[in-house]
C-alpha positions in Angstrom: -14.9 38.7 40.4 -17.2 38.4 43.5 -16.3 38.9 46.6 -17.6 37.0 50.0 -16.3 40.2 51.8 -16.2 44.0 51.5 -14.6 46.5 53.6 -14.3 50.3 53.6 -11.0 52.4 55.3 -11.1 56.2 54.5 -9.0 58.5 55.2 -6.4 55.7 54.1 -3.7 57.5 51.5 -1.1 57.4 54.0 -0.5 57.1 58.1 -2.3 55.1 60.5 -4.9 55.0 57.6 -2.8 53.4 55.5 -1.2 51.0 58.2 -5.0 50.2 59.0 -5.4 48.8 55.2 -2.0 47.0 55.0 -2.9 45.1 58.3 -6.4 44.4 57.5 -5.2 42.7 54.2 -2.2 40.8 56.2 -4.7 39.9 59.0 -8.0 38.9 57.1 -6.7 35.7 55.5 -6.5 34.1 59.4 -9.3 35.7 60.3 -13.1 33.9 61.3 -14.4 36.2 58.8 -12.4 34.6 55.9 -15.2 32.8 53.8 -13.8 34.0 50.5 -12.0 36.4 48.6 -12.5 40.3 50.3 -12.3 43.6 48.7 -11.0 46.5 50.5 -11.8 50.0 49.8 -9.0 52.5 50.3 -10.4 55.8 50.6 -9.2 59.5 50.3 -9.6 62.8 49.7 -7.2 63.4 46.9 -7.2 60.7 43.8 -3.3 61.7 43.0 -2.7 60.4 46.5 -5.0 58.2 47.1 -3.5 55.6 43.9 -0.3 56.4 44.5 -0.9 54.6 48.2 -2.6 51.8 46.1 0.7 52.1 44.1 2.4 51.7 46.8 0.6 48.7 48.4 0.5 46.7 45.2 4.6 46.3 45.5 4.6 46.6 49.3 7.2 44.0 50.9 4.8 43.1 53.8 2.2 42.2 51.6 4.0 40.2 48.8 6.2 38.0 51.5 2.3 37.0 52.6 0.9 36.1 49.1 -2.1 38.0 50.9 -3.1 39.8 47.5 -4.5 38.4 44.2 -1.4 38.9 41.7 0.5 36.6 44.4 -2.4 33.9 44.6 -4.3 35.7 47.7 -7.4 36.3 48.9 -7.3 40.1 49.3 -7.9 42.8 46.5 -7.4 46.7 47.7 -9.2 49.6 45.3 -9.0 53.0 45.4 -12.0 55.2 45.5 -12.0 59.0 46.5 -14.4 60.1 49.3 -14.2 63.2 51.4 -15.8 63.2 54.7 -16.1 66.7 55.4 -18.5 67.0 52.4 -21.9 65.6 52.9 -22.3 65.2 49.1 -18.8 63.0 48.8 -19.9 60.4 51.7 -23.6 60.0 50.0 -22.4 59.6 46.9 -19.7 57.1 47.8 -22.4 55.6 49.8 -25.1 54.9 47.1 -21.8 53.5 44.9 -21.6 50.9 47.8 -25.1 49.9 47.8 -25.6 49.6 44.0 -21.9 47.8 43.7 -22.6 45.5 46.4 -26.3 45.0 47.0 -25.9 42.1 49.8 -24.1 44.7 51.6 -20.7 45.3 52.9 -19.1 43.5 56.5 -16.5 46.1 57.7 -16.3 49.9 57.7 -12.8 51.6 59.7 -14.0 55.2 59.4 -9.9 56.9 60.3 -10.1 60.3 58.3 -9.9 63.2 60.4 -7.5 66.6 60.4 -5.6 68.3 63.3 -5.1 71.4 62.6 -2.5 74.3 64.1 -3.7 77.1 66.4 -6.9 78.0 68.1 -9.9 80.1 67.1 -13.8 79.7 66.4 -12.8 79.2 62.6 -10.3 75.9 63.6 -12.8 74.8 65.6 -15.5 75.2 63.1 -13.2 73.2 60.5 -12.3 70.5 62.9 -15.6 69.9 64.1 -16.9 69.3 60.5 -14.6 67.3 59.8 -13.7 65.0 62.4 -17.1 65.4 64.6 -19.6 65.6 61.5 -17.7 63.9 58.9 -17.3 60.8 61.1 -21.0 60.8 62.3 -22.3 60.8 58.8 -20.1 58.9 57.4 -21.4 56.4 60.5 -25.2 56.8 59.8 -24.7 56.2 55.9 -22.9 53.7 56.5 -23.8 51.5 59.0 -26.9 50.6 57.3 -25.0 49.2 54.2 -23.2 46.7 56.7 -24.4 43.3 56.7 -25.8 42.2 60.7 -22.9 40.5 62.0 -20.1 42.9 61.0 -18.5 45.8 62.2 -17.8 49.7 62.2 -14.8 51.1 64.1 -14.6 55.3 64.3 -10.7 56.2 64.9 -11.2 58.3 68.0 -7.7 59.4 70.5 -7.0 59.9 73.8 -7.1 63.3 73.3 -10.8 63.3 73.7 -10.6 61.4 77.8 -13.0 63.1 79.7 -10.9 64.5 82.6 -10.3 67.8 81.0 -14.2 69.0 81.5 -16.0 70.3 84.0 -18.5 67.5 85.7 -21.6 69.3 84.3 -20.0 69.0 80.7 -18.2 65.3 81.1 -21.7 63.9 82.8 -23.7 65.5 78.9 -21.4 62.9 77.5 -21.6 60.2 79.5 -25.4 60.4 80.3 -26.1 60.6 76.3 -28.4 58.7 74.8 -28.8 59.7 71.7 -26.2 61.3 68.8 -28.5 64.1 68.8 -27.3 65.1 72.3 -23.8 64.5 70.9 -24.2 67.1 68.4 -25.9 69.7 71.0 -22.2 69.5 73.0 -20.1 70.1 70.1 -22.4 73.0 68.9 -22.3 74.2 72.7 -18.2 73.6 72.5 -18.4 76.1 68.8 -20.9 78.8 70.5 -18.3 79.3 73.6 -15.6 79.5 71.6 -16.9 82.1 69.5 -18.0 83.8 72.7 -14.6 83.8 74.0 -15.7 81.7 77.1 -14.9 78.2 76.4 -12.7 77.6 79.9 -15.2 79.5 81.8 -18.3 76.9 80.7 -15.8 74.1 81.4 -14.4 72.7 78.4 -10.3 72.7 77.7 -9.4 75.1 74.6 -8.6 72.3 72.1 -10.3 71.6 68.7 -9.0 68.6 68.1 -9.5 66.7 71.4 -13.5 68.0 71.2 -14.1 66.8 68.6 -12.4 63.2 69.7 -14.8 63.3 73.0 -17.6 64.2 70.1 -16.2 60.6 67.7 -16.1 58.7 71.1 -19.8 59.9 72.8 -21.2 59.5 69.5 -19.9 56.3 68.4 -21.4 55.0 71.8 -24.8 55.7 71.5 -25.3 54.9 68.5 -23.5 51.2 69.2 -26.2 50.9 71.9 -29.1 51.8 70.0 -28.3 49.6 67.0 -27.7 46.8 69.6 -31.0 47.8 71.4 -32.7 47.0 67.5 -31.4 43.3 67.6 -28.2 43.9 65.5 -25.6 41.9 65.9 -23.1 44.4 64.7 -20.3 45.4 66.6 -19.7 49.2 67.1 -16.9 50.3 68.3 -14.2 53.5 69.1 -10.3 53.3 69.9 -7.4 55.0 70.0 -4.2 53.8 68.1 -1.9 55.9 70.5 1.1 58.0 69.9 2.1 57.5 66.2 4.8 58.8 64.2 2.9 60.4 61.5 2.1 63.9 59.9 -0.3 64.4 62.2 1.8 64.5 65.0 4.1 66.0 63.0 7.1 63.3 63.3 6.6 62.8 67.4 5.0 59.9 68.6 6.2 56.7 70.4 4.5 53.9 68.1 5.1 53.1 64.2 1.6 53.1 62.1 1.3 49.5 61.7 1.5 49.7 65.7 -1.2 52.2 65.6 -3.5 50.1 63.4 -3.5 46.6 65.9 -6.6 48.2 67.6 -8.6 49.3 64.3 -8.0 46.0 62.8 -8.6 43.8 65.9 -12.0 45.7 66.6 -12.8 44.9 62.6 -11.2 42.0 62.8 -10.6 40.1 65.8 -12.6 38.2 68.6 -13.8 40.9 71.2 -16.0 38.6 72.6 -19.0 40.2 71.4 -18.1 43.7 73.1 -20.0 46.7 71.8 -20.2 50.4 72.2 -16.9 50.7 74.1 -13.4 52.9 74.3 -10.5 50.9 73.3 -6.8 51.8 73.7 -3.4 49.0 73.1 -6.2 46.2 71.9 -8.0 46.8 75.3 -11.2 48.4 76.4 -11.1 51.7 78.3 -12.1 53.9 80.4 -13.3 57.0 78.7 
């Protein structure tokens, strides 16, 4: 079967991740990008999980009461396919799958897979950097040249990363970035202090996980702006889904997952009136 359009979720074997994929599938048939039959990616880390959440969405209620996938006449088709973003090897190899699979290239990636981890050291910061900093930012740049002009990349940033928890030396790096390189510099900056012992004392808040959020956000902005500043036409973009109920936040949270994923699957989705390179929280851009 061919497909008119192809779209790639990791980190999607349960959570928002997973709420991301069931509304992209529900949501694409209305969509302006519907020109044909699209096939959707879902990525994880583990296979045993990762087909049991394909499994899972063949017989899902939602998605049957639609007819949005094949077996029920649709225009969706969801695979599985494992990819771990904190190993370099796993994204470049899922990468060059995607470019010899689908040589006209692919229209939407939702990059969601990231860890938050318990505790606070130079080791959980190490882990959660790679991950959720590095991970994302090469998953991004391997990426993003595989999308077709016209399409879109969303990185699955959070609040937790807002700027007001820095000092105004630190928060003005990010802002003032032009490049991911200078991106990078602050999160290796964030590691060194840490290991040092003097993380407050240089300005930055003693939190992995929100770090390496203002490292998703700061990163995905520059690098929006310099593909636009090349001609592209393809929409870059980072959000925040909010306060889920999920693993991640271990059971608190305010808003369901398929609540969550609104704002991934607008900005992959939906018209946003050609905005680029921006924040956005509750389908809205942002302040950062």
């Amino acid at each position: 079967m061919s497909y008119s359009r192809v779209a790639v979720v990791t980190g999607a074997n349960k959570g928002i991740g997973l709420a991301i994929v069931r509304n992209f599938a529900l949501r694409y048939p209305s969509s302006p990008f519907n020109n044909g039959p699209c096939l959707v990616y879902l990525t994880a880390r583990n296979n045993e999980r990762g087909n049991q959440a394909l499994k899972d969405l063949q017989n899902d209620a939602q998605l049957v009461k639609a007819k949005v996938l094949p077996k029920d006449g649709g225009p969706v088709e969801i695979t599985y396919h494992q990819l771990d973003i904190s190993q370099t090897k796993s994204i470049q190899d899922f990468s060059s799958f995607l470019k010899e699979k689908h040589p006209q290239g692919i229209d939407f990636v939702i990059n969601n897979a990231g860890i938050a981890m318990t505790g606070f050291d130079s080791n959980v910061v190490k882990e959660t950097i790679q991950c959720n900093y590095y991970g994302t930012l090469e998953a991004t740049q391997d990426f993003l040249p595989l999308v077709k002009d016209g399409g879109r990349l969303v990185n699955v940033s959070s609040m937790a990363g807002h700027l007001n928890k820095y000092s105004d030396q630190i928060r003005n790096r990010f802002l003032q970035a032009k490049s991911a390189g200078e991106i990078t510099s602050l999160m290796e900056s964030f590691k060194a202090a840490v290991k040092n012992g003097d993380e407050k004392a240089q300005g930055w808040p003693s939190a992995a996980y929100a770090v390496s959020k203002a490292g998703v956000t700061g990163m995905t902005k520059v690098i929006a702006e310099e593909n636009s500043s090349k001609g592209s036409k393809t929409l870059i973009n980072s959000c925040c889904p909010g306060y889920v109920v999920t693993d991640m936040t271990k059971g608190g949270g305010v808003k369901t997952p398929d609540q969550g994923a609104e704002t991934p699957v607008l900005l992959a989705l939906g018209d946003i009136g050609g905005q680029n390179g921006l924040f956005w929280q509750s389908e809205k851009p942002i302040k950062w």
